[in-house]
MITORTOR-95367 format. One record per atom (N, C-alpha, C): residue in three letters; x, y negated, z negated. Coordinates in steps of 0.05 Angstrom, whole numbers, padded with zeros to 5 digits, always signed. Atoms other than C-alpha are relative to their C-alpha. Example, Ala and Ser with C-alpha at 12.3 -4.5 7.8 and 13.67 -1.06 7.14 Angstrom:
Ala+00018+00024+00000/Ala+00246+00090-00156/Ala+00018-00024+00000/Ser-00016+00024+00001/Ser+00273+00021-00143/Ser-00015-00022-00014/
This chain:
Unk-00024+00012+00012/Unk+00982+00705-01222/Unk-00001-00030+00002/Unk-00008+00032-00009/Unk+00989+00637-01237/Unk+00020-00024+00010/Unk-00019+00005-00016/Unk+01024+00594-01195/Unk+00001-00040-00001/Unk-00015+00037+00007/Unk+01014+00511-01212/Unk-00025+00003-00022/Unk+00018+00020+00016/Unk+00985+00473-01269/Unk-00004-00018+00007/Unk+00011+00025-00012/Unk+00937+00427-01253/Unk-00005-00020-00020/Unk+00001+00015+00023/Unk+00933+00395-01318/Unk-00032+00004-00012/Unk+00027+00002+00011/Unk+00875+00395-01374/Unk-00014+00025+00009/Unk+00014-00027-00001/Unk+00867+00471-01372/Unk+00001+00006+00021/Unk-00001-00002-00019/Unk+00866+00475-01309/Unk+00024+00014+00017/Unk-00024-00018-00013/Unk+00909+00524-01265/Unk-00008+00018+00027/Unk+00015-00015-00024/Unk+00910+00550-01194/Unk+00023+00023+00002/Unk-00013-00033-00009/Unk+00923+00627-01180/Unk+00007+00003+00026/Unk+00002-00017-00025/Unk+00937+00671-01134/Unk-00008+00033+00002/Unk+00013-00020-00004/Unk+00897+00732-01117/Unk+00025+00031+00004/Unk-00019-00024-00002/Unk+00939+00803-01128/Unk-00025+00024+00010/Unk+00021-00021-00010/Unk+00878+00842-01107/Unk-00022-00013+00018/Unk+00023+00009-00011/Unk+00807+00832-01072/Unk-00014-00016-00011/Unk+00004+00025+00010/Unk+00780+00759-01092/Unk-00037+00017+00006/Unk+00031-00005-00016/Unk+00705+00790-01058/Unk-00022+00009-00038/Unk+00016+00009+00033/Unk+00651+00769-01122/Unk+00007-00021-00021/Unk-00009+00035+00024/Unk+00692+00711-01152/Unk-00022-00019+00012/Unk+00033+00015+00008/Unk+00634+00660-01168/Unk+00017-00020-00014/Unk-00005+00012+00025/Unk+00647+00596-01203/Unk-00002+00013-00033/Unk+00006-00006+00033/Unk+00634+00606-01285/Unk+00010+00023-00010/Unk-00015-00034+00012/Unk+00666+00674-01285/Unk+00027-00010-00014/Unk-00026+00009+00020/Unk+00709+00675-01352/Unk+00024+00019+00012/Unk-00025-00004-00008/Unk+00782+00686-01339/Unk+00010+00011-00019/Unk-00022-00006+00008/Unk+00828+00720-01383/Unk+00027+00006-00006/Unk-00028+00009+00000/Unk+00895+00693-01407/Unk+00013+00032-00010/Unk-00011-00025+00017/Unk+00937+00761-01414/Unk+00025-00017-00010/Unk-00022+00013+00012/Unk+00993+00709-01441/Unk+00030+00015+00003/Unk-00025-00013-00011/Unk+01049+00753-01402/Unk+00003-00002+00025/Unk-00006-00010-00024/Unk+01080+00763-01333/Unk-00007+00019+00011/Unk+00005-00021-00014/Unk+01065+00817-01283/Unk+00016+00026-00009/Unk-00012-00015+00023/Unk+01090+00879-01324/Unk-00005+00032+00017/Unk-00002-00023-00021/Unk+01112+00952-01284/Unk+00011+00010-00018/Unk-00014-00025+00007/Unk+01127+01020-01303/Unk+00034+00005+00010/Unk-00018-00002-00013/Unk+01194+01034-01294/Unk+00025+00028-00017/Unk-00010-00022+00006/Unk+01247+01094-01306/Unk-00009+00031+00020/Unk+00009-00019-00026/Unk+01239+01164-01277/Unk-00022+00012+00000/Unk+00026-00014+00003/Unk+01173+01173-01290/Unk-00022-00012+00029/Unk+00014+00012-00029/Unk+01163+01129-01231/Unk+00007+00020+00034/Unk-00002-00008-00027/Unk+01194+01179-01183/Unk-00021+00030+00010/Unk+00013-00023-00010/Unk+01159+01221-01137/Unk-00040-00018+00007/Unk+00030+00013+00007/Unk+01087+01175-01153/Unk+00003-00028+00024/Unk+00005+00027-00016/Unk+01060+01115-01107/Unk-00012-00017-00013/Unk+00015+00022+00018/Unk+01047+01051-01143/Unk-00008-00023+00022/Unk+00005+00028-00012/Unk+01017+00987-01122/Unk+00013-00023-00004/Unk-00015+00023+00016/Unk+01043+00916-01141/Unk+00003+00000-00030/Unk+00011-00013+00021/Unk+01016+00928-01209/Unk+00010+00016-00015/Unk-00010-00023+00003/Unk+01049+00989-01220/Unk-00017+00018-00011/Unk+00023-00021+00005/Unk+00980+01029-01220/Unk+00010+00016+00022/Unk-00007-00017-00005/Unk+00994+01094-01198/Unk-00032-00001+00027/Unk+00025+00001-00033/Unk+00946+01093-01120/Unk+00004+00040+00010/Unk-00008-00029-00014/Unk+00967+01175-01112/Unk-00017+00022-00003/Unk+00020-00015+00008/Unk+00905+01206-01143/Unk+00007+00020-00026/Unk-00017-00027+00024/Unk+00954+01243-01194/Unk+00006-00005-00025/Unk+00006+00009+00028/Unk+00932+01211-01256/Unk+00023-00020-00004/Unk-00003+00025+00017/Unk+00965+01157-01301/Unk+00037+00016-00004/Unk-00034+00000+00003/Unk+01044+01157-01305/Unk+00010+00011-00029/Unk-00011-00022+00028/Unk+01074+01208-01357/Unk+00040-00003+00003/Unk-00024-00018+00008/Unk+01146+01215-01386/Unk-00001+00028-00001/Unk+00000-00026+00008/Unk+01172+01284-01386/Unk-00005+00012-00025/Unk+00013-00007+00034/Unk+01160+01287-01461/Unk-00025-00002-00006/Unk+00029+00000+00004/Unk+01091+01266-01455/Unk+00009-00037-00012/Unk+00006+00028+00015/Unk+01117+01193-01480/Unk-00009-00018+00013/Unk+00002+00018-00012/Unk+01104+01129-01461/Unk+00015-00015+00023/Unk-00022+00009-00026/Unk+01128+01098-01391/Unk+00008-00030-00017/Unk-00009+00032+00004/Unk+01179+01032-01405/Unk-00014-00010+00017/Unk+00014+00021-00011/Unk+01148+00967-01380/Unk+00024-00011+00002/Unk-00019+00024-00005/Unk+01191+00910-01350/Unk-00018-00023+00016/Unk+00015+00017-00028/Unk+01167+00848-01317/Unk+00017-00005+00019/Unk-00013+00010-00028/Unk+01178+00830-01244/Unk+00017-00022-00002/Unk-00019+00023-00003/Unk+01213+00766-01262/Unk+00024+00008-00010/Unk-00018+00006+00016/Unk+01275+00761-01280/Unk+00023-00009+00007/Unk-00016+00014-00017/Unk+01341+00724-01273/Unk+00034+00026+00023/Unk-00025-00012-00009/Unk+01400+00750-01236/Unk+00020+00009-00012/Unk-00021-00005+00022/Unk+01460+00777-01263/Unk+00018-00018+00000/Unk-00019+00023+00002/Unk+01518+00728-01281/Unk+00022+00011+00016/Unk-00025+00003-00008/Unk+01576+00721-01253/Unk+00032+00026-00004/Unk-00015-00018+00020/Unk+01610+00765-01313/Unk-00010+00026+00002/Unk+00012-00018-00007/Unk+01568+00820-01303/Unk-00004+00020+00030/Unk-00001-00013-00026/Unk+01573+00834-01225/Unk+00030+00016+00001/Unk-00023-00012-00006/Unk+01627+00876-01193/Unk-00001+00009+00035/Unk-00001-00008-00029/Unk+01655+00887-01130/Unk+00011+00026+00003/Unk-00009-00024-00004/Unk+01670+00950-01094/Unk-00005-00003+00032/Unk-00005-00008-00031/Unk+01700+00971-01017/Unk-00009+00027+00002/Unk+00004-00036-00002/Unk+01673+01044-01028/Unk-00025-00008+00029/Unk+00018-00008-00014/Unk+01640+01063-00968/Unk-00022+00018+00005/Unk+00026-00023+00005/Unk+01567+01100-00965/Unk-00013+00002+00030/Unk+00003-00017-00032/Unk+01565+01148-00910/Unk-00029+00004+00005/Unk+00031-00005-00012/Unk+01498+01152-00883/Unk-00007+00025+00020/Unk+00009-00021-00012/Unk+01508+01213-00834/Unk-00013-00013+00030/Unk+00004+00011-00029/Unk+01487+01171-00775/Unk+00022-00005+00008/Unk-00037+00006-00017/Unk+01549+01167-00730/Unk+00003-00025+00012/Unk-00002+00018-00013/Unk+01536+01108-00696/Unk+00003-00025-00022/Unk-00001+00024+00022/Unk+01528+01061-00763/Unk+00028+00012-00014/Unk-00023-00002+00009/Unk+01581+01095-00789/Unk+00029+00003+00002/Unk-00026+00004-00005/Unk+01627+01086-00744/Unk+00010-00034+00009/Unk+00013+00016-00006/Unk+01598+01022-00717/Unk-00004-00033-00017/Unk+00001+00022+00026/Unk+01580+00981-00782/Unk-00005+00010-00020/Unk+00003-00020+00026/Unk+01597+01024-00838/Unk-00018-00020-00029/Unk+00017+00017+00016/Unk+01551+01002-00904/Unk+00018+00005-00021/Unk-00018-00003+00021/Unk+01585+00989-00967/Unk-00024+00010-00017/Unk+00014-00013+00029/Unk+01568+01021-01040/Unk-00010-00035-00011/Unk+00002+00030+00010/Unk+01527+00965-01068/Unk-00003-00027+00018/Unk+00004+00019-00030/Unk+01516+00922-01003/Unk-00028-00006-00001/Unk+00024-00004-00011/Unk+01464+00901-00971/Unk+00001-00003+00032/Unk-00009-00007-00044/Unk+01446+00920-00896/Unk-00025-00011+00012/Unk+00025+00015-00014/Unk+01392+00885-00852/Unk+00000+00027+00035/Unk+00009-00019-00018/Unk+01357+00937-00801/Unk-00011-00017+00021/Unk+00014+00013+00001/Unk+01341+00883-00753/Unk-00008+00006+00029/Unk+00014-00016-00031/Unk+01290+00898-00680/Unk-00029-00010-00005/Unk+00028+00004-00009/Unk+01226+00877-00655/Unk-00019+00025-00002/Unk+00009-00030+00000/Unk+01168+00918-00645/Unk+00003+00029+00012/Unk-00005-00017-00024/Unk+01174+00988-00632/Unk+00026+00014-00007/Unk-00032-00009-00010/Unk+01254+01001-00631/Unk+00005+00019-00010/Unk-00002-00020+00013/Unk+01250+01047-00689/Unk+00016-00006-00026/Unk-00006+00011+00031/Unk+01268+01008-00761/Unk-00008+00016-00018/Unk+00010-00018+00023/Unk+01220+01053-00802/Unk+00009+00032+00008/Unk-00016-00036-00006/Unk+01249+01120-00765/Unk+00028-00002-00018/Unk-00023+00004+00014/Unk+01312+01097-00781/Unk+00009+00001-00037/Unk-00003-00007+00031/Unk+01300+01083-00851/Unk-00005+00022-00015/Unk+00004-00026+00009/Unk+01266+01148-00864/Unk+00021+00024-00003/Unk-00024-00015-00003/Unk+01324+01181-00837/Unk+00020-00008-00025/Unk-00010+00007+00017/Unk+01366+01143-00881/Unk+00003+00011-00031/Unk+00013-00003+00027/Unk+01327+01159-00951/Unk+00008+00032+00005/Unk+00001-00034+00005/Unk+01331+01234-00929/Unk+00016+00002+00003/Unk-00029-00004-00001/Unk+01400+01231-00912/Unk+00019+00003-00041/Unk-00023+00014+00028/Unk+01428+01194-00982/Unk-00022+00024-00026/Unk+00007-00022+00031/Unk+01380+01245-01024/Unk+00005+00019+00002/Unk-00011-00015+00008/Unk+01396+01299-01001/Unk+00034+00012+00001/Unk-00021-00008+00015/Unk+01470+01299-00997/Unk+00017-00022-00022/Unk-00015+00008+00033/Unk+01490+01246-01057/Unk-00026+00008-00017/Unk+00017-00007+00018/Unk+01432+01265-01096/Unk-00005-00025-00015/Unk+00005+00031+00005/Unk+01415+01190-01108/Unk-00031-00002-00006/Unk+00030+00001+00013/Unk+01349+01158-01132/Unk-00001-00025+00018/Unk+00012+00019-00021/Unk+01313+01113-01081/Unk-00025-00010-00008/Unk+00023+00005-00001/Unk+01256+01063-01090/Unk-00004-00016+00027/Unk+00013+00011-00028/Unk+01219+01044-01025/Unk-00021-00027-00004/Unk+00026+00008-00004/Unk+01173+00985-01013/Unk+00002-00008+00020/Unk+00014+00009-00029/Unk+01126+00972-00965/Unk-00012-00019-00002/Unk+00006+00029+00003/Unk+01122+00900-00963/Unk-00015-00003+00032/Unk+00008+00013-00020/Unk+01066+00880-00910/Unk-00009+00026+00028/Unk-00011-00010-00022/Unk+01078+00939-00867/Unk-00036+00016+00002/Unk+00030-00010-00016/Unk+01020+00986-00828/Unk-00004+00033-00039/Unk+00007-00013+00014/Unk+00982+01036-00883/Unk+00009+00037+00008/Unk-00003-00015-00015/Unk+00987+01092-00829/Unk+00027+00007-00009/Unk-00027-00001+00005/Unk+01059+01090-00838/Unk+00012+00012-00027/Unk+00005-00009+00031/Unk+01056+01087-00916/Unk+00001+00031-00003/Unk+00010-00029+00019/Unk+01022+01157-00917/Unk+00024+00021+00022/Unk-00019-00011-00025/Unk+01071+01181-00851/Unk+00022+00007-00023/Unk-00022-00010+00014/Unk+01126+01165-00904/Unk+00007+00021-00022/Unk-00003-00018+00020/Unk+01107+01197-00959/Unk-00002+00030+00002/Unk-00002-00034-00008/Unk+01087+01268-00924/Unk+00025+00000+00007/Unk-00016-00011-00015/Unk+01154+01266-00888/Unk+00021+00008-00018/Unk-00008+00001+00020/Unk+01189+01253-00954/Unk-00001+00028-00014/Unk-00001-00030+00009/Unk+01151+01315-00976/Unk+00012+00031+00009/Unk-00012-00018-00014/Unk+01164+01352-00929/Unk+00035+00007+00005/Unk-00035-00008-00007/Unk+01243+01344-00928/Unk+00004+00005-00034/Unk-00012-00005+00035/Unk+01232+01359-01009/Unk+00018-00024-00018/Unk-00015+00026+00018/Unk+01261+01292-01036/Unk-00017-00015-00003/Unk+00020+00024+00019/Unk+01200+01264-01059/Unk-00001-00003-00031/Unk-00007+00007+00031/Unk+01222+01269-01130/Unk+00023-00016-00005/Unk-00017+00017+00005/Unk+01274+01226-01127/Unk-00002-00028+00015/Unk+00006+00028-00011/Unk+01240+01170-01088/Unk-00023-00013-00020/Unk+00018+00016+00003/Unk+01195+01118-01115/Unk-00011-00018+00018/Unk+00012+00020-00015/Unk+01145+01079-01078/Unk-00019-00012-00006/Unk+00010+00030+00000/Unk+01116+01014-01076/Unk-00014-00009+00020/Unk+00008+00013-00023/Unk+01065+00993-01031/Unk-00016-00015-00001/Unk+00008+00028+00002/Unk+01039+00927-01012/Unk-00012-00010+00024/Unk-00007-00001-00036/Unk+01012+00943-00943/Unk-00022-00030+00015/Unk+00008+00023-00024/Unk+00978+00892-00883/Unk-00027-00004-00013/Unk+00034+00013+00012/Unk+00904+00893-00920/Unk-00002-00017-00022/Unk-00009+00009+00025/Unk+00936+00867-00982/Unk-00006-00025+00005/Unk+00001+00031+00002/Unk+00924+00788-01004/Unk+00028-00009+00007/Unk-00033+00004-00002/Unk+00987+00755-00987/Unk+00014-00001-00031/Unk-00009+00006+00020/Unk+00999+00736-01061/Unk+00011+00036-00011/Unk-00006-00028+00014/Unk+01008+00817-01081/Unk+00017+00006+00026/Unk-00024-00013-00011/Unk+01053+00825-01014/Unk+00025-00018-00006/Unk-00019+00019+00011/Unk+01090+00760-01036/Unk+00023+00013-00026/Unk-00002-00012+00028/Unk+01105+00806-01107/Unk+00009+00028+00008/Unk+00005-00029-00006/Unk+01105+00877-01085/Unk+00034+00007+00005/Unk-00023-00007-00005/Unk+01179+00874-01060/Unk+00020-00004-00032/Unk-00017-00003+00032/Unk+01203+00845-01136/Unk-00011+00032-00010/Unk+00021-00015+00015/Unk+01156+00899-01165/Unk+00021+00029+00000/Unk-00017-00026-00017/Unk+01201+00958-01122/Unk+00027-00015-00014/Unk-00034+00008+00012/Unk+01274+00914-01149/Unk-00001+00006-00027/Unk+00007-00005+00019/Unk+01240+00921-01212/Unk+00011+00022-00011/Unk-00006-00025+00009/Unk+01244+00994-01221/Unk+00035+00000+00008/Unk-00019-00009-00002/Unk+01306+01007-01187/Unk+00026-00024-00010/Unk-00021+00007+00022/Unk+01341+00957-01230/Unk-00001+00006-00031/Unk+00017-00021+00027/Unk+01310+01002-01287/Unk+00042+00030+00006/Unk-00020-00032-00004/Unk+01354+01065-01249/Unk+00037-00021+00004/Unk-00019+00010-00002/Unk+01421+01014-01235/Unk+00008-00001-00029/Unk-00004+00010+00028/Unk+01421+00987-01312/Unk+00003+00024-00022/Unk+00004-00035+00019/Unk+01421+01068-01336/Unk+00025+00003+00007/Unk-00028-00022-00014/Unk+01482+01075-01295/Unk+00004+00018+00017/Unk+00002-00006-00029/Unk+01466+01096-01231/Unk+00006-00011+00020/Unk+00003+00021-00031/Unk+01473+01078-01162/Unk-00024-00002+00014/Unk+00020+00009-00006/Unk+01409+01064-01131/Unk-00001-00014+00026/Unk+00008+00010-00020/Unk+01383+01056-01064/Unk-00031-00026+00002/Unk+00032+00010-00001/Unk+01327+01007-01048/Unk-00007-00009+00020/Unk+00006-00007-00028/Unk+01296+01010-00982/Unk-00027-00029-00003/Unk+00025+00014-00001/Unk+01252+00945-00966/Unk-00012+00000+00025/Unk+00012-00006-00025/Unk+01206+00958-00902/Unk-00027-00018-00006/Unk-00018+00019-00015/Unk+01198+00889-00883/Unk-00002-00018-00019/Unk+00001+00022+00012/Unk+01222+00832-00906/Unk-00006-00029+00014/Unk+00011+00019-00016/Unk+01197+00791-00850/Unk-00031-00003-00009/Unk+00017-00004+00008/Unk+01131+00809-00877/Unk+00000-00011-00025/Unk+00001+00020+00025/Unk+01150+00781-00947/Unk+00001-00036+00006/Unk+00002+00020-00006/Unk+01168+00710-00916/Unk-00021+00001+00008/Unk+00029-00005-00005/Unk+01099+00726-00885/Unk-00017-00013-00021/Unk+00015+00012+00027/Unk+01067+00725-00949/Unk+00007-00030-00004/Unk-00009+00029+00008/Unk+01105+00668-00972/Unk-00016-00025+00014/Unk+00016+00015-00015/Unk+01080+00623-00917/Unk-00028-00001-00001/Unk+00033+00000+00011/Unk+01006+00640-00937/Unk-00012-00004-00016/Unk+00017+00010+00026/Unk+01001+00637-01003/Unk+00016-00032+00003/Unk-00004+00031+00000/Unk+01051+00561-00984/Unk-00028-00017+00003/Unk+00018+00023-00021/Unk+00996+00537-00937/Unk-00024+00006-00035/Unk+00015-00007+00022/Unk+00940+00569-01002/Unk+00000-00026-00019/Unk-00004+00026+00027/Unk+00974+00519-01051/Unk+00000-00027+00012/Unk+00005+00024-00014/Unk+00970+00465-00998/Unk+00039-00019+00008/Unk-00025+00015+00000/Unk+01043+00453-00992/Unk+00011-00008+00037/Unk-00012+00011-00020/Unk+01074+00421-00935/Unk+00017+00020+00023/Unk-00005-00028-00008/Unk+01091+00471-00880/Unk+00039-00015+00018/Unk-00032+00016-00014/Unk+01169+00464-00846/Unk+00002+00012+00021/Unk+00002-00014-00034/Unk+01203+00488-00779/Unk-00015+00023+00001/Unk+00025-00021-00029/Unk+01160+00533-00734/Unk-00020+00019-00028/Unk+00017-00004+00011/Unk+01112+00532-00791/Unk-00001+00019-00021/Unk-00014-00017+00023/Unk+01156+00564-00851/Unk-00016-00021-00026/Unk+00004+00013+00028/Unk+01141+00545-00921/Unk+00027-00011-00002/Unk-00020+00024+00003/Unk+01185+00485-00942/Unk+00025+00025-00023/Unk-00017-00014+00027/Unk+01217+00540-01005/Unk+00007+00027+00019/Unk-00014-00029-00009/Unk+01241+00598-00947/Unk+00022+00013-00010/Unk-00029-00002+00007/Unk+01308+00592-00969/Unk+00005+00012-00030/Unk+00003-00003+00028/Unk+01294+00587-01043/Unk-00017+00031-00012/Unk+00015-00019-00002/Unk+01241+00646-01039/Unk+00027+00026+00002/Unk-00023-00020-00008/Unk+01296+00695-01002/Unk+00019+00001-00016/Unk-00022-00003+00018/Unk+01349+00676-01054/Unk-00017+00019-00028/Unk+00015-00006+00022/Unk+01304+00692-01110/Unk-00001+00030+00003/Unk+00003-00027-00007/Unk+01290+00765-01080/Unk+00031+00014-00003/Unk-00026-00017-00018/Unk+01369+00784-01049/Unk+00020-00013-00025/Unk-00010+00005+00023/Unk+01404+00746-01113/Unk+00001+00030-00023/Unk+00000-00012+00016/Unk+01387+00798-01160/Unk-00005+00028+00011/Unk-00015-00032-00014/Unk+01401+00855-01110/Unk+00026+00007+00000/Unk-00037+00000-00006/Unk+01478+00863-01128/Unk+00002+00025-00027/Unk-00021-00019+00010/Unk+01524+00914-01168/Unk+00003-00013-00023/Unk-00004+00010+00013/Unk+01535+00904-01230/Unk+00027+00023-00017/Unk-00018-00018+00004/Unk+01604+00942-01277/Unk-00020+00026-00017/Unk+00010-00039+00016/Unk+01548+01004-01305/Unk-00011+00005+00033/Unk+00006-00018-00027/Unk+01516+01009-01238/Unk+00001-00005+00032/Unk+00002+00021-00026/Unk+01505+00990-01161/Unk-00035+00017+00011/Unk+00027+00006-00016/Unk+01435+00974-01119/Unk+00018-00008+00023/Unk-00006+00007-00027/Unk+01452+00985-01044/Unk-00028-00004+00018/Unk+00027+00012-00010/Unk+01399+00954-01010/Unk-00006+00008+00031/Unk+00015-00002-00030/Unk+01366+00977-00935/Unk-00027-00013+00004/Unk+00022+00020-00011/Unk+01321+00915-00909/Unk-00010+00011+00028/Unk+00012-00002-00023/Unk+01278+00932-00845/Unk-00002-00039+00001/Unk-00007+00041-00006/Unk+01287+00852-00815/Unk-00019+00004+00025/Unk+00014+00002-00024/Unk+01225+00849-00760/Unk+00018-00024+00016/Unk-00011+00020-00018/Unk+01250+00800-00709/Unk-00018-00013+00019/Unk+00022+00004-00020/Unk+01188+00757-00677/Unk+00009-00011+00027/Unk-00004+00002-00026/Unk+01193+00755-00599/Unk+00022+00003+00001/Unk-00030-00005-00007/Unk+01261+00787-00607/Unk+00022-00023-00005/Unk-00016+00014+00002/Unk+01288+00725-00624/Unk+00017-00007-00036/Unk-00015-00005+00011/Unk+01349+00727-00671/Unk-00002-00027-00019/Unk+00000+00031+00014/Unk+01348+00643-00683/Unk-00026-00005-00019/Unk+00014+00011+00023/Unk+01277+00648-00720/Unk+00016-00010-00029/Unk-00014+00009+00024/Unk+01281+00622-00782/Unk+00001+00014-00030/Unk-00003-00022+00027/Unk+01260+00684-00825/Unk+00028+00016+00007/Unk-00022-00020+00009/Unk+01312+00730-00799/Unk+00020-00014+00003/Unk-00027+00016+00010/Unk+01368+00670-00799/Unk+00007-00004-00025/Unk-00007+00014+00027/Unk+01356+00654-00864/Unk+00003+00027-00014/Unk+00000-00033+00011/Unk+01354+00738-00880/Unk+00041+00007+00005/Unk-00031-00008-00003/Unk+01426+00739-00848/Unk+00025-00007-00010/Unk-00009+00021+00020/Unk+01455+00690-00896/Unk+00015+00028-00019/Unk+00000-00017+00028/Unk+01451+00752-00952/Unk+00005+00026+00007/Unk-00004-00028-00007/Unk+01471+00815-00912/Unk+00028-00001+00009/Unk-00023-00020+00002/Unk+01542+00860-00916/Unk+00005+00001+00036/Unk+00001-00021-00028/Unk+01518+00902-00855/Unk-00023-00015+00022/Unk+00030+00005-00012/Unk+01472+00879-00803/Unk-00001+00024+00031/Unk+00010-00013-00014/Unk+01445+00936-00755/Unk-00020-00016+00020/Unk+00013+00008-00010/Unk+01416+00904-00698/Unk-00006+00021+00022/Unk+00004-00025-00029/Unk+01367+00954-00649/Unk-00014-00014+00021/Unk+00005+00012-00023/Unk+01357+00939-00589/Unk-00021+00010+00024/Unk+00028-00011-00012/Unk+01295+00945-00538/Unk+00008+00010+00029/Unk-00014-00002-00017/Unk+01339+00950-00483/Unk+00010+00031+00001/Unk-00006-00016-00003/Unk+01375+01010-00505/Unk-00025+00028-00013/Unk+00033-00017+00013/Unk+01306+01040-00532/Unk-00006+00012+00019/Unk+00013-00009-00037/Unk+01281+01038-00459/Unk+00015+00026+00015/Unk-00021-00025-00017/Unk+01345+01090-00438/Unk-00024+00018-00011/Unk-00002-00024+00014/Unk+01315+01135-00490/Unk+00021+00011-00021/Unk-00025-00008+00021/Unk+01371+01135-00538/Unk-00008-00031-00028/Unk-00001+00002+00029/Unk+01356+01130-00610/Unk+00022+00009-00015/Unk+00012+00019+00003/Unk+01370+01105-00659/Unk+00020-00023+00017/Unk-00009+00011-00028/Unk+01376+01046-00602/Unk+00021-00025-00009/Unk-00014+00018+00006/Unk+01434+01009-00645/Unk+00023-00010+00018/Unk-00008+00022-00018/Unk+01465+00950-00605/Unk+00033-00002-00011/Unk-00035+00005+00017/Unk+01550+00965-00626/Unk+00005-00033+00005/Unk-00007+00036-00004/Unk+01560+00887-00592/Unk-00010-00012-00028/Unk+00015+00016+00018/Unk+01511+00856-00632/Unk-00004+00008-00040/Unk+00004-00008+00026/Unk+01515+00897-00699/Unk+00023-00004-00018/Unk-00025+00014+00006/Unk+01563+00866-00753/Unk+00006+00015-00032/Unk+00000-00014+00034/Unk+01593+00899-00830/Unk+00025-00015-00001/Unk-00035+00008+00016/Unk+01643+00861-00876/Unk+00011+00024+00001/Unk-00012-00027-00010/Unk+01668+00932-00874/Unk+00024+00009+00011/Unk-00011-00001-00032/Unk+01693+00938-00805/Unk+00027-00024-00010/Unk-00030+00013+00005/Unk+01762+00916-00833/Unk+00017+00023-00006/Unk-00018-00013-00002/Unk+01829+00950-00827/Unk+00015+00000-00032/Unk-00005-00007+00031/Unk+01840+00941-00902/Unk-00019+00020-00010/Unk+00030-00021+00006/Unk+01773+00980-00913/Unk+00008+00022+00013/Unk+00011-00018-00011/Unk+01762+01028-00858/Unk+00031+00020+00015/Unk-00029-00003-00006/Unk+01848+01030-00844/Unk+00000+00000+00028/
């Protein structure tokens, strides 16, 4: 993908796959478009890449008619002003402790946030198999950054609780170039602003977004840009808006969003998950402390916060 003009033809990329055999003189070809994904329900049940090449072994992405899958590109702007909508509806999750704790709104967004270990990706799994099978909702997952191991963990478990036809997944995992994990999380907003814009409600599960600022900061330092506190890309802020901007509700549908938020050395003040806390409803904070009892999932009631948790809302 291209990412600056250098002037006089000239243009520097960024690698969405394995660079291993690029050579000077090798011709390039201009596809004169954006990064361009399958999207609709032909995507559920299947594992795509950034790309939206089907990685599942189960051939090439079919409509149920045999037609053609819609395309959308990853970019695009936010919704206006006129177009959003608010809503206090609450979306029960079946965990007792979040939901009594830091209930999540319809259309929210919730930050899962814990160091290594505590149990963020249990949690979320739980989550996905909760909201499919009793609202019968449509979920897309990505795995921005995260372990491969895990990846295939989710998708058997998925199978196994029978709601793998109503998930889509997106994965972008730790072997990836940074530039395709930098992408991989639009790629996943993509689709399930495909299932929102039909008139749905729509879950979208990102597992991590500490891993996307990740990226960010790699392909920064890549383009040579000037690095900021404790060695962030100077555009953290701008980056994160760009992503959590065009995760909102709109009057045909709502995107409720579940972020896994790593937390490096447990500390809360970094500057990825400060600047992550800016854009979250709900924030679930787990704790290593209450991990150690043995009590999962090890959510911290002190420390865990929901616009919500109001006596106009919850009475």
């Amino acid at each position: 993908e291209v990412q600056q003009q250098l002037g006089g033809g000239v243009v520097r990329t960024i690698a969405m796959g394995t660079s291993d055999g690029l050579k000077r003189g090798l011709s390039v070809n201009d596809l004169q478009k954006p990064i361009q994904v399958p999207v609709g329900k032909a995507t559920l049940g299947r594992i795509m890449n950034v790309l939206g090449e089907p990685i599942d072994m189960k051939g090439d992405l079919k409509e149920e008619d045999g037609s053609a899958v819609e395309i959308a590109s990853i970019h695009r702007a936010a919704p206006s002003y006129e177009e959003q909508s608010n809503s206090q509806e609450l979306l029960e999750t079946g965990i007792k402790v979040i939901d009594l704790m830091c209930p999540f709104a319809k259309g929210g967004k919730v930050g899962l946030f814990g160091g290594a270990g505590v149990g963020k990706t249990v949690n979320m799994m739980e989550l996905i198999r909760n909201i499919a099978a009793e609202h019968s909702g449509y979920s897309v997952f990505a795995g921005v950054g995260e372990r491969t191991r895990e990846g295939n963990d989710f998708y058997h478990e998925m199978t196994d609780s029978n709601v793998i036809d109503k998930v889509a997944l997106v994965y972008g995992q730790m072997n990836e170039p940074p530039g395709n994990r930098l992408r991989v999380a639009l790629t996943g907003l993509t689709m399930a602003e495909k299932f929102r814009d039909e008139g749905r409600d729509v879950l979208l599960f990102i597992d991590n977004i500490y891993r996307y600022t990740l990226a960010g900061t790699e392909v920064s330092a890549l383009l040579g840009r000037m690095p900021s506190a404790v060695g962030y890309q100077p555009t953290l802020a701008e980056e994160m808006g760009v992503l959590q901007e065009r995760i909102t509700s709109t009057k045909t549908g709502s995107i409720t969003s579940v972020q896994a938020v790593y937390v490096p050395a447990d500390d809360l003040t970094d500057p990825s998950p400060a600047t992550t806390f800016a854009h979250l409803d709900s924030t679930v904070t787990l704790s290593r402390q209450i991990a150690s009892l043995g009590i999962y999932p090890a959510v911290d009631p002190l420390d865990s916060t929901s616009r919500q948790l109001d006596p106009l809302v919850v009475g």
